[in-house]
C-alpha positions in Angstrom: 0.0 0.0 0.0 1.3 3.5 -0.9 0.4 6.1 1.8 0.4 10.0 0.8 -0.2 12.8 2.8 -2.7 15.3 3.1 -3.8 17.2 -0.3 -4.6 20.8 -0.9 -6.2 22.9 -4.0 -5.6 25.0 -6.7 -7.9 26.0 -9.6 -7.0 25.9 -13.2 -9.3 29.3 -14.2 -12.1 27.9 -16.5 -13.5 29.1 -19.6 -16.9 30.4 -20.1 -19.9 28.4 -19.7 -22.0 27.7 -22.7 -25.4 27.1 -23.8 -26.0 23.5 -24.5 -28.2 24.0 -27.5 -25.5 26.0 -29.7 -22.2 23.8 -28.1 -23.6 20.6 -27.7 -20.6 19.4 -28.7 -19.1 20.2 -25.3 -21.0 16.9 -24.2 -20.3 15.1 -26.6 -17.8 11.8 -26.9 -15.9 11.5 -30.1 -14.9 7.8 -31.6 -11.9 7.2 -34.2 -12.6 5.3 -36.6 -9.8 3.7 -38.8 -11.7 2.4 -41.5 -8.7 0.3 -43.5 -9.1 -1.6 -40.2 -12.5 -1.6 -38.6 -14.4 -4.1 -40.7 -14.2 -5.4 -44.8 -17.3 -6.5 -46.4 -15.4 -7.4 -50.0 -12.8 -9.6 -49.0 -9.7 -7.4 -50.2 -8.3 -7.0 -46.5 -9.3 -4.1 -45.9 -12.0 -2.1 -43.9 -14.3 -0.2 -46.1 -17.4 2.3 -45.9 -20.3 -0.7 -45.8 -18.0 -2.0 -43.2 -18.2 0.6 -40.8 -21.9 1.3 -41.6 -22.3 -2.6 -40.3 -20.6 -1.7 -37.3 -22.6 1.4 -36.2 -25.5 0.4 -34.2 -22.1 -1.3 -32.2 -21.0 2.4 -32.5 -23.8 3.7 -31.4 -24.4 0.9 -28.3 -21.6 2.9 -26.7 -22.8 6.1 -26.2 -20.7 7.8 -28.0 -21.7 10.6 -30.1 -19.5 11.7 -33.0 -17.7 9.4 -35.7 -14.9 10.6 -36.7 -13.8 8.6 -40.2 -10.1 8.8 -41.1 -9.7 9.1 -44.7 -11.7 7.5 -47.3 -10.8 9.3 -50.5 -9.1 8.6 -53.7 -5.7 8.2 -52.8 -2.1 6.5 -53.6 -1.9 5.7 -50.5 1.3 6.0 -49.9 0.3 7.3 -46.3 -2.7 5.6 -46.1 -5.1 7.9 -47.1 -3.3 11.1 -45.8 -2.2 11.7 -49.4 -5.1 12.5 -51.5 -5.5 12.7 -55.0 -9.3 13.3 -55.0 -10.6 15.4 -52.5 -14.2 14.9 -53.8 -14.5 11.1 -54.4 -14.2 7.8 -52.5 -11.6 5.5 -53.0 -12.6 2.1 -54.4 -10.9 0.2 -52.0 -13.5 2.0 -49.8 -16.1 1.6 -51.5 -18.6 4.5 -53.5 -19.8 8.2 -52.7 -23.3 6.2 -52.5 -22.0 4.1 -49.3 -21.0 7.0 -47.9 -24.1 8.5 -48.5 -25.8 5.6 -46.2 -23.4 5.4 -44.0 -24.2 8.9 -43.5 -28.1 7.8 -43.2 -27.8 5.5 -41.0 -25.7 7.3 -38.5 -28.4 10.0 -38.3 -31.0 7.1 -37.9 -29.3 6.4 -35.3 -28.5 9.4 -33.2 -25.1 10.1 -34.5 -22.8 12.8 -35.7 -20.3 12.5 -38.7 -17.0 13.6 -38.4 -14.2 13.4 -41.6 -10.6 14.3 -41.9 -10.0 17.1 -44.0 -6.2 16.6 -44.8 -5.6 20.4 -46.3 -2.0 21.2 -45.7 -0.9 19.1 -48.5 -2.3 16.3 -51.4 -0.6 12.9 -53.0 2.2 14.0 -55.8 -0.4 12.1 -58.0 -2.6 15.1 -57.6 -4.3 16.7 -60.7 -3.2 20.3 -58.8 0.6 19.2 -58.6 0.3 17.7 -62.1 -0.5 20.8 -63.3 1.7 23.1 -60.9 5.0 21.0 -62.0 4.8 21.2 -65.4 6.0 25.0 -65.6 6.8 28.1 -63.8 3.8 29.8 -65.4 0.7 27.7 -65.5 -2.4 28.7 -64.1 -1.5 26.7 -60.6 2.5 27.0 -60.8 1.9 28.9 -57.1 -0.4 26.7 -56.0 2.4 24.8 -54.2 5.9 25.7 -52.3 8.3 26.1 -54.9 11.7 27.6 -54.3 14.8 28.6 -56.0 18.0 26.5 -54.7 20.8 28.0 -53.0 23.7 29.0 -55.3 25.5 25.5 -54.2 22.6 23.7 -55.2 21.5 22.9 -51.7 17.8 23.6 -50.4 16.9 27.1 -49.8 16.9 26.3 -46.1 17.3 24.0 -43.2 13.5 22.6 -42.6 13.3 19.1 -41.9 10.4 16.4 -42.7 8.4 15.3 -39.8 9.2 11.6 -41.5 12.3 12.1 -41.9 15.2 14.2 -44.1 14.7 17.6 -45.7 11.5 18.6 -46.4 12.5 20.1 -49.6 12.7 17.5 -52.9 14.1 18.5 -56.1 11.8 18.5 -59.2 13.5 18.0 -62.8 10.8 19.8 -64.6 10.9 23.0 -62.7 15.0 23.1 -61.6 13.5 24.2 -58.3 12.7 22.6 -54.9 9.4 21.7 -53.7 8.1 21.5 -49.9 6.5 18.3 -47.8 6.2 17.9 -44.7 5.5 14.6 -44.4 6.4 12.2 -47.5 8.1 13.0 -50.4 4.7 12.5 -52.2 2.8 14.8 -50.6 3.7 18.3 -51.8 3.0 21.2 -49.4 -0.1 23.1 -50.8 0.2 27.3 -50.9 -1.7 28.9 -48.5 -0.4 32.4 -49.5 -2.2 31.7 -52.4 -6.2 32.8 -51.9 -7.1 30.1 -54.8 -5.9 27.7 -52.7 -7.7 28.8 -49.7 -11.1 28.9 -51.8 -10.3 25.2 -53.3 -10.1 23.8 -50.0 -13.4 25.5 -48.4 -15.0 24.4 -51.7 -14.1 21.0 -51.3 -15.2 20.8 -47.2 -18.2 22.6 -48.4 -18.7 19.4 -50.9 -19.0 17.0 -47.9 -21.2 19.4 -46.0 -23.8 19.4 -49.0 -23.7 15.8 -48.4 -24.4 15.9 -44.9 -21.3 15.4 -42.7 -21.8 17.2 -39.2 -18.3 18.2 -38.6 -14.2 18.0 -39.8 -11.0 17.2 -38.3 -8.4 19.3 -39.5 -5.6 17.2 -39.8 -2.1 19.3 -39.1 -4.3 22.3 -38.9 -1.0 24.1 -37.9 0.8 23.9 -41.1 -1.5 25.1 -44.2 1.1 28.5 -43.9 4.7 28.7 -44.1 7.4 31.8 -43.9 7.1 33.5 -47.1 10.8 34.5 -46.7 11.8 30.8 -45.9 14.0 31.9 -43.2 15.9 28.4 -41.4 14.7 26.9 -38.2 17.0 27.9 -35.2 17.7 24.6 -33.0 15.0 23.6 -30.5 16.1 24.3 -26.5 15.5 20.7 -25.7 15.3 17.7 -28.1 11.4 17.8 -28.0 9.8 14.4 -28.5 6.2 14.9 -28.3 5.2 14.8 -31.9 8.0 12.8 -33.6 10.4 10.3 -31.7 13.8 10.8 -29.7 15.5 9.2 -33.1 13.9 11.6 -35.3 16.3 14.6 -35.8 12.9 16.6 -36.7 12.6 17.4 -32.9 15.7 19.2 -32.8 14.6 22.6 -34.2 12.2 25.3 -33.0 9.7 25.3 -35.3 8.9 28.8 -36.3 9.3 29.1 -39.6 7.8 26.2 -41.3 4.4 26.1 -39.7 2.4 28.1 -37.4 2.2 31.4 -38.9 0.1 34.0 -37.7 -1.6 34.2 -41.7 -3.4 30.7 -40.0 -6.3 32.8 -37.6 -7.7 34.7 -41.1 -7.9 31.3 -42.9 -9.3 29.6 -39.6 -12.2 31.9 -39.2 -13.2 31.8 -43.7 -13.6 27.9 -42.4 -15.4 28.6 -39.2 -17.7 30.7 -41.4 -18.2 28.0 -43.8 -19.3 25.9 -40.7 -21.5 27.8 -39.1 -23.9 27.8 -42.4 -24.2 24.8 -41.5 -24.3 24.1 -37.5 -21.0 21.9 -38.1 -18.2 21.6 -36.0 -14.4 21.6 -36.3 -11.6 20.0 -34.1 -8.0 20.7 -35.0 -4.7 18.7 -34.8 -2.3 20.8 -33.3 1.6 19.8 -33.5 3.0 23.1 -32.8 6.1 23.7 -30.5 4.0 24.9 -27.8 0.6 23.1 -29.0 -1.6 24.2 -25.6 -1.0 27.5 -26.6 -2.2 27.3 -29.9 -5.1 25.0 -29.1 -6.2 28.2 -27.1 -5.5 30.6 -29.5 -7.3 28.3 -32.2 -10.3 27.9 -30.0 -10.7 31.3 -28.6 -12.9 33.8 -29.4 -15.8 32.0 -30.8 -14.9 32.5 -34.1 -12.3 29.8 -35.3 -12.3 26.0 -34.5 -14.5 25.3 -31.8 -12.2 23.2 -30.3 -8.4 21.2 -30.7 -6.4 18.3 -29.5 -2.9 18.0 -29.2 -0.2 15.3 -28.6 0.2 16.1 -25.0 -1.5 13.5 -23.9 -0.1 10.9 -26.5 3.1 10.5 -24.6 4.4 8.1 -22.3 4.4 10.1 -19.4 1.6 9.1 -17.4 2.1 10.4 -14.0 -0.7 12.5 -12.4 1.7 15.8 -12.3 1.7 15.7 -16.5 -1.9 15.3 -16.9 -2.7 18.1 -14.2 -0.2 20.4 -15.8 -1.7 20.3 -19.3 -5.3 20.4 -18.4 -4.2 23.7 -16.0 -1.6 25.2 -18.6 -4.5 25.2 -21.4 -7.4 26.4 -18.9 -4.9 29.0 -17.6 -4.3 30.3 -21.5 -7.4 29.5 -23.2 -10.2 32.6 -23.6 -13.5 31.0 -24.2 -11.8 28.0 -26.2 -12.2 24.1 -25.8 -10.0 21.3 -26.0 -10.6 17.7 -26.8 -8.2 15.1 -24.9 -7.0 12.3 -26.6 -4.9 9.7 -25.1 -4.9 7.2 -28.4 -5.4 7.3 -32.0 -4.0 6.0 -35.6 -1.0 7.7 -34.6 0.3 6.7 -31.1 1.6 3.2 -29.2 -2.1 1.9 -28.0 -2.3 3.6 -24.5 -3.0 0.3 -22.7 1.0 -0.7 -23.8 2.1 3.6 -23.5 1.1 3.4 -20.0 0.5 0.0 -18.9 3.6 -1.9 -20.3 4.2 -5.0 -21.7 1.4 -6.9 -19.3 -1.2 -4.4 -19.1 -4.1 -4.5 -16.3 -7.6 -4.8 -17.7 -8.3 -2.0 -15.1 -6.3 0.4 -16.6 -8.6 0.4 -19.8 -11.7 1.5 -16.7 -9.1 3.7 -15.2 -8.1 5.8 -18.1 -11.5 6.0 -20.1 -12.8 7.5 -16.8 -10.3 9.8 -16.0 -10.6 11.0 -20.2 -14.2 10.9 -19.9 -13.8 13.3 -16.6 -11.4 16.0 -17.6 -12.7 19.5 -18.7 -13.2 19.1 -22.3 -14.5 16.6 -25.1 -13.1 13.1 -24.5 -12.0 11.7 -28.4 -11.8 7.8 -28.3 -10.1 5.6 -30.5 -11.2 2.2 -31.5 -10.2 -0.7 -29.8 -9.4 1.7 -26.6 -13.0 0.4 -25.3 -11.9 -3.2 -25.8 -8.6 -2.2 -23.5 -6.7 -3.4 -26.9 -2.4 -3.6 -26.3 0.2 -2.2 -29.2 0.8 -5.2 -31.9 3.4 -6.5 -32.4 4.1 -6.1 -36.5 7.4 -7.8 -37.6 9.4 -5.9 -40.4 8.8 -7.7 -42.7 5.5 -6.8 -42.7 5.3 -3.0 -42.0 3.4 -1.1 -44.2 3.8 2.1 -42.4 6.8 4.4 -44.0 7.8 6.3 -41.2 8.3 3.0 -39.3 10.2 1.7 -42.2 12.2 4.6 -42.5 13.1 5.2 -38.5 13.3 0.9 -37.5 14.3 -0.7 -35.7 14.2 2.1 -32.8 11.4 3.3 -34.0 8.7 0.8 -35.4 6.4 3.1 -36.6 2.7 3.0 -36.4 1.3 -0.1 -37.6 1.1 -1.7 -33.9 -2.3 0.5 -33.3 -3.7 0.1 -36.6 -4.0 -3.5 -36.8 -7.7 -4.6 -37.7 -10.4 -4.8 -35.1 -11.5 -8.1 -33.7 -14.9 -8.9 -33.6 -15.3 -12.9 -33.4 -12.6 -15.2 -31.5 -13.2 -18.2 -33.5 -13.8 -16.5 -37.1 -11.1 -16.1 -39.6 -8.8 -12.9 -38.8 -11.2 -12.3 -36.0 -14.3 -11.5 -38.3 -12.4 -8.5 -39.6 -12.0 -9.9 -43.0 -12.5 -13.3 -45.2 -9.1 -12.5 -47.0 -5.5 -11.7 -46.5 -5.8 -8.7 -44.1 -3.6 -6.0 -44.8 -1.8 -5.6 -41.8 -2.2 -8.9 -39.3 -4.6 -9.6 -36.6 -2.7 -9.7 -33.4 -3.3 -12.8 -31.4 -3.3 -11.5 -27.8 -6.2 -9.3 -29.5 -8.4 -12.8 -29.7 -9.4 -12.8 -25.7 -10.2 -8.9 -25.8 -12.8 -9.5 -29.1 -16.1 -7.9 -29.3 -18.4 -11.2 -29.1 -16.7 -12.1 -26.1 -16.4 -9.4 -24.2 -20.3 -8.3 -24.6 -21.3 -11.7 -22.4 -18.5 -11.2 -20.1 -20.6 -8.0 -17.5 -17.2 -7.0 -16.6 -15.6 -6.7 -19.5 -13.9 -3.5 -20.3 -16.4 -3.1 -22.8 -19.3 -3.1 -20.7 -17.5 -0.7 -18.3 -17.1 1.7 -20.9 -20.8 1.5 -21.9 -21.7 1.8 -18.2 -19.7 5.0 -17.3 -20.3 6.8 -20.3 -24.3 6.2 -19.8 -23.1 7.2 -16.2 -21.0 10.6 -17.6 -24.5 11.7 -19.0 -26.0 11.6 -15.7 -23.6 14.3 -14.3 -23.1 17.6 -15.7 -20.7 18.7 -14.0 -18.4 16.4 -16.1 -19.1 17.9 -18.8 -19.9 21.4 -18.0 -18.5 22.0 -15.1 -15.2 23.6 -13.3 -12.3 22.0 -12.6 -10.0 22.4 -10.1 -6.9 20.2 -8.6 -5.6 19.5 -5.8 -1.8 18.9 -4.9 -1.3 15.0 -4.6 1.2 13.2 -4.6 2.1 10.6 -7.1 0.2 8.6 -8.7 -2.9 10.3 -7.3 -5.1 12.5 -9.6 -7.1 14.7 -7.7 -9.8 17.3 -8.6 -13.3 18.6 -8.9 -15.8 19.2 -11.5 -18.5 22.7 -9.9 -21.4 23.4 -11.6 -23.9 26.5 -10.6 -26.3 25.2 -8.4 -25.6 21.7 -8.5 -23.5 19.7 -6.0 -20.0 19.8 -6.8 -18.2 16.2 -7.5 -14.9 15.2 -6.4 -12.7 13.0 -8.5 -9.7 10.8 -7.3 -7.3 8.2 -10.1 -5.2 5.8 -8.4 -2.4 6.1 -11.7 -0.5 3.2 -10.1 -0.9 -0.6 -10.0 -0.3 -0.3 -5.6 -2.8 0.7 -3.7 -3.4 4.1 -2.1 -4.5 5.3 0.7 -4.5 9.6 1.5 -6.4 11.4 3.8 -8.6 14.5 1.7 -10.0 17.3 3.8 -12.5 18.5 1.4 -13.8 14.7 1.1 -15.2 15.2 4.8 -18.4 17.0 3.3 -18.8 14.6 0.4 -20.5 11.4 0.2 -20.1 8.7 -2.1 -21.4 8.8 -5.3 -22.1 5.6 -6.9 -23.0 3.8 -10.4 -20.1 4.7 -12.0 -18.9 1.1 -11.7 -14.6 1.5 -10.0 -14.0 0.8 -6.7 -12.3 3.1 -4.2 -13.4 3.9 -0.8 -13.9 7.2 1.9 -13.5 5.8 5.0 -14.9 9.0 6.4 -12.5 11.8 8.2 -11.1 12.1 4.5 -9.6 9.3 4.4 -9.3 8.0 0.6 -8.4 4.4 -0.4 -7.7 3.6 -3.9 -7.7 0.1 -5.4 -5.0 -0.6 -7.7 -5.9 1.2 -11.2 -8.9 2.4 -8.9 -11.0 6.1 -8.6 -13.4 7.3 -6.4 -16.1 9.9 -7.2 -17.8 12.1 -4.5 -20.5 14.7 -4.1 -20.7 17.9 -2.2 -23.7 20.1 -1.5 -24.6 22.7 -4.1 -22.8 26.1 -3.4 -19.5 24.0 -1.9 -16.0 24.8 -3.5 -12.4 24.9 -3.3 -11.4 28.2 -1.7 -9.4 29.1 -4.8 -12.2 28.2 -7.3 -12.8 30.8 -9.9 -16.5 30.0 -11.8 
């Protein structure tokens, strides 16, 4: 047993309230879907539109409330979708604009919201735009992209790096100048100075809003501008690791030139415009330097992207004082602005193995998805998460992700999270698919399968079903204040206060000990159940915490923290 002393408050300053009707989305659960591995109908080995549609009264059976579709669209797929060489169309290994169209039916049939990717920074090299824009100096889209002169040695006309690795400048024959990318080679940095770019990009989200989508998620929202002089990076402070890995040398520069420019707000507000004819919504992926101070300044005002996620959470730091310090740090910056918190998606080790380990406890899946599910802000889920899924294991061999390829064997890419969904035990591939899948199903993912774990009441499924029919029970989760208290490790401490309601006090045993700590401002509360952990006030404030375990409390209306700001 771990004891801990006494524990005292402070109060990250909270944004506005809201009115439900117009920010409904503040209560609302996002769910990631993958779709090259949620479910394949056409027995190619990969998930597909009709797939997912199958899938949604499962969806729906969790209580979530947004889908969010990675992409679907025509593509090389060199990145897997991320490269795009038709904004407007489906890709056939997908499936057709008319399955979208009823998967789009049958989500609002059934009480949900649709959310898709809009990847605007930059398109697939196979692009009709970079066809076009390559072919001279003086066609009608030669500046639609990021050209630039070399230096007079021939070299790039500065130092910004790839976040996949190398420059992020690639020579092009046909021109005799450089071109930008970001990411892969083959996906050539679009021109955001340019306002014909801007107006093809809100034409082509405006495409999927005709056909009925409910929101976007604005992949690298960070990067559609660059330094029109092209000054060079100066080197980063630290080596920063939170969006790339400690082998990638793309962490070693301050990143002021090559992405978040200040042109970014002007666009950001043309596409909250756009939404607003609508009553869609936008979250934002933010990979900036400092990303919880753009997440504010993206979210603030009213007038941009109503609200952003960042990789803060996506790390392997999973002690109590990190995940205090980057709720407070964003509510301390943020003016009328929102997050979303993430702790898992296509793009990060499965959290169970991030912060679990090799063996992960089944009640770290409860553990986690309640403490997500009880910060201040919109809790975005990724599939598999509910089913307490691990990281694969993917041998080389068999890697189809390129940064992986390119960064292995210290860094093995992101193939381990992507892996397909299981759904039956004893079916082929776990009823994912009838053929080869593309990327394999991993065994250990057999016992955690959907069938079984929905006649198992325990399961981490269930839980997750439970709580987040639970969640909608209390406001002040979702609405509420929050402020922390000082803990020591590995307890999270803090409060969610509400006007006129009773406030409720939340405490996350992060460790796999138990805990035991005696919390003054628990003396008022009393035990609020149906949330389905176990943890325990042994009345004088006296707090014990179950291995992986939380306990939730209540406190008469009117009751806060003596440093609580509403």
């Amino acid at each position: 047993m771990i004891n801990t002393p006494a524990i005292s408050a402070t109060q990250a300053a909270p944004s506005a309230p809201a009115t439900a009707a117009t920010d409904w989305w503040r209560d609302a659960i996002i769910y990631q879907v993958y779709p090259r591995s949620y479910l394949d109908t056409d027995g190619d080995g990969v998930g597909d539109l009709p797939g997912i549609t199958a899938r949604l009264d499962y969806i729906a059976s969790l209580g979530v409330d947004i889908v969010w579709l990675s992409p679907f669209f025509k593509s090389p797929m060199k990145d897997f979708g991320y490269d795009i060489s038709d904004y407007c169309d489906v890709d056939p290994l997908f499936g057709t604009l008319a399955d979208f169209d009823a998967l789009v039916a049958r989500a609002h049939a059934l009480g949900l919201k649709i959310m898709i990717d809009q990847v605007m920074s930059h398109t697939a090299e196979a692009h009709p735009w970079f066809a076009e824009s390559r072919a001279s100096r003086d066609n009608p889209k030669a500046d639609w992209y990021v050209w630039a002169d070399p230096l007079p040695d021939g070299n790039p006309p500065n130092n910004w790096l790839s976040v996949f690795g190398g420059s992020s400048w690639q020579w092009d024959t046909r021109r005799r100048q450089y071109y930008m990318h970001n990411f892969l080679v083959s996906q050539p940095q679009l021109n955001f100075h340019n306002p014909e770019v801007q107006q093809a990009q809100l034409d082509v989200l405006r495409f999927w809003l005709e056909r009925g989508v409910d929101g976007a998620r604005m992949d690298a929202c960070d990067y559609y501008f660059h330094d029109r002089q092209l000054r060079s990076n100066p080197p980063a402070a630290a080596h920063d690791t939170g969006l790339t890995t400690a082998v990638n040398p793309y962490g070693m520069q301050s990143h002021l030139y090559d992405k978040t420019q200040p042109d970014n707000i002007a666009f950001l507000r043309r596409v909250r415009t756009l939404l607003d004819e609508y009553g869609a919504i936008a979250i934002g992926e933010v990979g900036a330097d400092d990303a919880l101070a753009v997440m504010a300044e993206y979210t603030s005002g009213g007038d941009k992207l109503h609200m952003a996620y960042s990789f803060s959470l996506l790390t392997p730091d999973f002690s109590a004082a990190h995940i205090r310090q980057q709720v407070e740090d964003f509510e301390a910056r943020v003016q009328g602005g929102w997050a979303s918190w993430s702790v898992g998606n296509h793009d990060s080790v499965r959290v169970m193995t991030r912060w679990g380990g090799e063996q992960p406890s089944p009640a770290l899946a409860r553990l986690v998805l309640a403490m997500q599910c009880s910060l201040r802000g919109t809790p975005c889920l990724y599939q598999g998460d509910e089913l307490a899924l691990s990281e694969a294991e993917v041998p080389f061999e068999l890697l189809q992700d390129p940064y992986g390829i390119a960064f292995w064997p210290e860094f093995k890419g992101r193939d381990g999270c992507r892996t397909p969904m299981p759904w039956t035990p004893e079916a082929p591939n776990a009823g994912f698919t009838d053929g080869a899948p593309w990327l394999p199903v991993a065994a250990p993912h057999l016992a955690r399968a959907v069938a079984k774990q929905e006649g198992e009441a325990d399961s981490p499924l269930n839980f997750a079903r439970r709580f987040i029919a639970w969640r909608r029970t209390q406001p002040q989760l979702t609405r509420g204040a929050i402020a922390f208290f000082d803990a020591p490790e590995p307890v999270l401490a803090f409060t969610r206060s509400l006007d006129g309601m009773p406030a409720v006090l939340a405490a996350f045993n992060l460790s796999d000990g138990e805990v035991a700590f005696e919390w003054p401002q628990a003396l008022e509360a009393s035990d609020l159940g149906g949330h389905g952990l176990s943890g325990s006030h042994e009345g004088k404030g006296r707090i014990t915490l179950p291995p992986y375990g939380a306990w939730y409390g209540s406190v008469k209306a009117g009751w806060a923290p003596a440093s609580a700001v509403k």
